[in-house]
C-alpha positions in Angstrom: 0.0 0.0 0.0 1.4 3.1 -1.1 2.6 6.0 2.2 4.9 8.3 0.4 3.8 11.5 -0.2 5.2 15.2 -0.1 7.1 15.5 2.9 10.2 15.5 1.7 9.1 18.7 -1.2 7.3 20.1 1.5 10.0 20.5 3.4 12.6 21.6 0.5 9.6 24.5 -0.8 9.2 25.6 2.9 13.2 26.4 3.3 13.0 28.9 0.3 13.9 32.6 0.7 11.3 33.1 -1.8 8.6 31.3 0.9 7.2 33.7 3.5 5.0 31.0 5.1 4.1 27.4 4.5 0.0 25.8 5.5 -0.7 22.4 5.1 -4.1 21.4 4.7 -5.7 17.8 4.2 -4.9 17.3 0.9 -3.4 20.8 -0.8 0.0 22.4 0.3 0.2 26.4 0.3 3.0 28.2 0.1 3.2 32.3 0.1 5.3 33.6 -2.1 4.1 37.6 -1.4 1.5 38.5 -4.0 1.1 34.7 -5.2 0.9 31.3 -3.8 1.8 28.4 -5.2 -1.0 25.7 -4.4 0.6 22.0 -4.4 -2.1 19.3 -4.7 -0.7 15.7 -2.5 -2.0 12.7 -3.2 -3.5 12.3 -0.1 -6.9 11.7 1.1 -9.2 11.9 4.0 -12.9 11.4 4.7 -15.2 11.5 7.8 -12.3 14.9 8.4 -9.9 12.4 8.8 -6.3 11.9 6.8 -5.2 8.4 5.9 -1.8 7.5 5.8 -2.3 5.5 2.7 -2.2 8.0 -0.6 -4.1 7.6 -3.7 -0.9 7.8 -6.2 -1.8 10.9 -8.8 -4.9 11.8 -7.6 -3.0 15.3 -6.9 -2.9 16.0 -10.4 -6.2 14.5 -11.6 -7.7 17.3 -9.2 -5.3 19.9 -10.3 -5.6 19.4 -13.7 -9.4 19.6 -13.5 -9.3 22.9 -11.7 -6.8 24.8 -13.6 -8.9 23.5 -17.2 -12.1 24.9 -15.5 -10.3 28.2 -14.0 -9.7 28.7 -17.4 -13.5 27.5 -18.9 -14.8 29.5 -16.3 -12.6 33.1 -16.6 -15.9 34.9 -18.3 -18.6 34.1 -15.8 -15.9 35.9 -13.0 -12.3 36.2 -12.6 -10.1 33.5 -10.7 -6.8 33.6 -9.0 -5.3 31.3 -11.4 -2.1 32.4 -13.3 -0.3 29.2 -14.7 -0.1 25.6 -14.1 2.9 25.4 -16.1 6.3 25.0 -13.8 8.3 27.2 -16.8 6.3 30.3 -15.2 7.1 29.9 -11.9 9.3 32.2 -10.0 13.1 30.9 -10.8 13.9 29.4 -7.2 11.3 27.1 -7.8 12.8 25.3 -11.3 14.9 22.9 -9.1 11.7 21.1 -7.9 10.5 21.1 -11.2 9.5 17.3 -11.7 7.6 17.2 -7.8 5.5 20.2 -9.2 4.5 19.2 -12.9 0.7 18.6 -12.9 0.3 18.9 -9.3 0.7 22.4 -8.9 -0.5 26.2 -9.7 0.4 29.5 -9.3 -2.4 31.7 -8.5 -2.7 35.0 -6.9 -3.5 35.5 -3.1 -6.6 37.3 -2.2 -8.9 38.0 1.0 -10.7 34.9 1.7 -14.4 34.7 2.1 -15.1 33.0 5.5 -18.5 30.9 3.3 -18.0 27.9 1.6 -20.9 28.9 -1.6 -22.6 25.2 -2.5 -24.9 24.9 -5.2 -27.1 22.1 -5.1 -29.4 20.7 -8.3 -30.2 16.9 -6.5 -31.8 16.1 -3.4 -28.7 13.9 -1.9 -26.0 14.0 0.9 -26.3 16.3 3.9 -29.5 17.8 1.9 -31.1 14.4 1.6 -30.9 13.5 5.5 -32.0 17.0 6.5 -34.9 16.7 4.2 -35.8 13.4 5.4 -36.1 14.6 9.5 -37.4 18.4 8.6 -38.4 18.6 5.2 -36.3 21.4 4.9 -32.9 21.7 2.8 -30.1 24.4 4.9 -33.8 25.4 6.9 -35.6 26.3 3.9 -38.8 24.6 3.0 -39.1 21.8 0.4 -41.5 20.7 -1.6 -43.2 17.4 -0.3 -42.3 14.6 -2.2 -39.3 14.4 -3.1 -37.5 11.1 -3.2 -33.3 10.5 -2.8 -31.1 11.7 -5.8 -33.8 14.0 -7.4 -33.4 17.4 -9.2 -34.6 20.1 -8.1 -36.9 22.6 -10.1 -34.2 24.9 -10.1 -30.6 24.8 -8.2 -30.4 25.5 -5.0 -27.9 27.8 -3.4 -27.2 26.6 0.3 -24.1 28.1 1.9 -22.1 26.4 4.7 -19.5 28.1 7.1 -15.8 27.8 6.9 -14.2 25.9 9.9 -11.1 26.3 10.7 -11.6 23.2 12.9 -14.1 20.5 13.0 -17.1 20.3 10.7 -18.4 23.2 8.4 -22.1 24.3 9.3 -24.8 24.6 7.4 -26.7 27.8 7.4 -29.5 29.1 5.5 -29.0 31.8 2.8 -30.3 34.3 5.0 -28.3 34.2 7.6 -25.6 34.2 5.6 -26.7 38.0 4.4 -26.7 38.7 8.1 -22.8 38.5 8.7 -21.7 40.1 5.3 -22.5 42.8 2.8 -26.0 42.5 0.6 -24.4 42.8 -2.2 -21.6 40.4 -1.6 -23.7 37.9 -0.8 -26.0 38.9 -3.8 -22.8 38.0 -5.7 -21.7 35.1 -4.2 -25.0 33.5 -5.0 -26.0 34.4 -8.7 -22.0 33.6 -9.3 -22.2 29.9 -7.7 -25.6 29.5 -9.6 -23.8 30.5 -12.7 -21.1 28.6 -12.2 -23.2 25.2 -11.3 -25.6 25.3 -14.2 -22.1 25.8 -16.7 -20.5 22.8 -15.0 -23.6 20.8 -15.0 -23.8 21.4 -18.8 -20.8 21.2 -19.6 -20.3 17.8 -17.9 -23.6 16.0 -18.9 -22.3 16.2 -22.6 -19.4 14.0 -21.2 -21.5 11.7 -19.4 -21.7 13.0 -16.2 -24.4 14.5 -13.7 -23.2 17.1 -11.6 -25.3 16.6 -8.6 -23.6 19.6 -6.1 -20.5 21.8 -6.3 -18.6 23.9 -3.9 -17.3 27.1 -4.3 -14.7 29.2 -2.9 -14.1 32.8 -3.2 -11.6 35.8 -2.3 -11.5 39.3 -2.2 -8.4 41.4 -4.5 -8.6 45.0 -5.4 -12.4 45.5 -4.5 -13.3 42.7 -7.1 -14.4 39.2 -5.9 -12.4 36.8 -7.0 -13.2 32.6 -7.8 -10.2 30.6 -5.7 -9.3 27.5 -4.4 -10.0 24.2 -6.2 -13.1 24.1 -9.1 -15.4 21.6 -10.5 -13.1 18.5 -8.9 -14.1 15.3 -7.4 -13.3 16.6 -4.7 -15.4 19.4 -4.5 -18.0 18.1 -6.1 -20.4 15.2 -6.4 -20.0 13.5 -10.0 -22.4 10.4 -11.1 -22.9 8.2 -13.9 -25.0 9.3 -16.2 -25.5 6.2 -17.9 -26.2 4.7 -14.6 -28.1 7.3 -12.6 -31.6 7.0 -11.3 -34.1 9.1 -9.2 -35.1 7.5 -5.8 -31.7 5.9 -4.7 -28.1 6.5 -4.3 -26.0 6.7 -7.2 -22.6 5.5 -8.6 -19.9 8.4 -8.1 -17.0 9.5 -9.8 -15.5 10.6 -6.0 -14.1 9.3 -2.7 -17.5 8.3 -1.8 -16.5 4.6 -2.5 -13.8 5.4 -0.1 -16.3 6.4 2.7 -18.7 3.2 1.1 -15.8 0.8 2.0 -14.8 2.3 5.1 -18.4 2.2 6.4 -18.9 -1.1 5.4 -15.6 -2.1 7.0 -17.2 -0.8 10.1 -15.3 2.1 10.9 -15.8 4.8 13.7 -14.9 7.6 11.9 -13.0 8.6 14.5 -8.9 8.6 14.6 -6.3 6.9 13.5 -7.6 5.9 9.7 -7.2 2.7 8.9 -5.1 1.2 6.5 -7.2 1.0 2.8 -6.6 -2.3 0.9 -4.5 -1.8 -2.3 -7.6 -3.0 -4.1 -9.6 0.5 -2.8 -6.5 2.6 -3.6 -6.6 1.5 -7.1 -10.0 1.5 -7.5 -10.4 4.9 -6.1 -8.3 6.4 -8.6 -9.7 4.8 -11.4 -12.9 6.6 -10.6 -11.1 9.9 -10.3 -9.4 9.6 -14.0 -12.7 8.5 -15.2 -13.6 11.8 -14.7 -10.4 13.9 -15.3 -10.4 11.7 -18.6 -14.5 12.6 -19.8 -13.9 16.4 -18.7 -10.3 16.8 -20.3 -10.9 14.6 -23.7 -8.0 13.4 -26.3 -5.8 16.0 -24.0 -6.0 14.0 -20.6 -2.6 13.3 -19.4 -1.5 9.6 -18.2 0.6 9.1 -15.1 2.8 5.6 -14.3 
């Protein structure tokens, strides 16, 4: 079972002059380089908030690669912080690492962060589905009656969720949201997340895939809100089968929830340390994840050994 990761880069990247700090998160590595970052995407993975010690080898650059083609799809709906994905553009002291950063990594500008993660929803499913179920509500708004597991909604949803810095991420309703931040800013954040879902969601479904949620991340730069952090992955979003999908039950994914399937199966608290993930899961995983990097990128997807 594959344990190597970054460490050893991370560690090299951190000791640069050019490097002004270093954050690593569950799966990405930032590292602030003044007016940019450069954003290095591990292979690792976590679920249930938790970090395994077993890696899914190249799953960092399926996601990255995804992100920086949408970034670039996405440029007209509103601006991004992405600059180039290509190592030759990078500032010099960061040639030497040249073959650790090739398809993993991205240079993108650093902006304020918005403290909202902005999730648009167009199927009943997930958090929304078990909230519905007990309350009939989705993020405390009313639903229709009716509604069975996995179905679309008359039009997306937009259902915000708080940014922990610790623990889980809340939901919240979108008026509360409008409570802790500028109208118009959050005016923005919504018709921009709508936008952005109902482009992915046609853009994938003529590659096979539904695009049941996505989430969003923004910043602030210069007055102007900015799209940042990762866009239109596996990660960040749920991807099904289109061929396979079906109102009124789960559905097949293109994401780590066959990760959390096995694990709950297995019979797995959830709670700390991870267990180990059978060779067979780690494999399988990442086939699902190039399934998808390989519809949404085409005749130019990449292969890694």
């Amino acid at each position: 079972m594959p344990t190597r990761d970054l460490d050893s880069l991370t560690d090299k990247l951190a000791a640069l002059d050019i490097v002004q700090a270093h954050h690593r998160g569950k799966v990405r590595d930032i590292y602030d380089l003044g007016d940019t970052l450069l954003i290095v995407t591990s292979d690792r993975i976590s679920a249930f908030d938790v970090v395994f010690e077993d890696i899914i080898p190249n799953k960092g650059k399926v996601l990255n690669q995804i992100s920086a083609l949408f970034f670039q799809l996405t440029a007209d709906i509103i601006p991004n912080h992405f600059i180039s994905a290509d190592v030759a553009d990078y500032p010099s002291p960061l040639q030497a690492f040249a073959a650790e950063l090739e398809d993993r990594s991205m240079l993108v500008r650093k902006t304020r962060v918005v403290p909202f993660e902005c999730i648009a929803r167009g199927y009943i499913t997930g958090s929304a589905w078990g909230e519905y179920g007990k309350h009939g509500t989705v993020n405390g708004e009313k639903m229709a009656a009716g509604l069975v597991e996995s179905q679309a909604f008359a039009s997306p949803l937009f259902t915000p969720s708080t940014k922990a810095t610790e623990g889980h991420d809340e939901n919240i309703s979108y008026a509360t949201m409008k409570r802790h931040m500028d109208i118009w800013l959050a005016e923005k954040l919504r018709h921009t997340s709508l936008a952005l879902y109902r482009f992915g969601h046609d853009f994938l479904a003529k590659r096979g895939i539904v695009l049941a949620d996505s989430k969003f991340e923004f910043g602030t730069l210069d007055g102007q809100v900015v799209l940042i952090d990762e866009l239109l992955t596996p990660d960040s979003s749920r991807f099904w089968d289109a061929a396979d999908y079906q109102q009124g039950r789960s559905q097949k994914s293109f994401d780590k929830q066959y990760v959390r399937d096995y694990l709950t199966q297995a019979g797995w608290n959830k709670q700390p340390p991870a267990p180990r993930l059978p060779t067979e899961v780690i494999e399988r995983t990442f086939e699902k994840y190039y399934a998808a990097y390989k519809a949404i990128a085409g005749s130019d997807a990449k292969t890694w050994v």
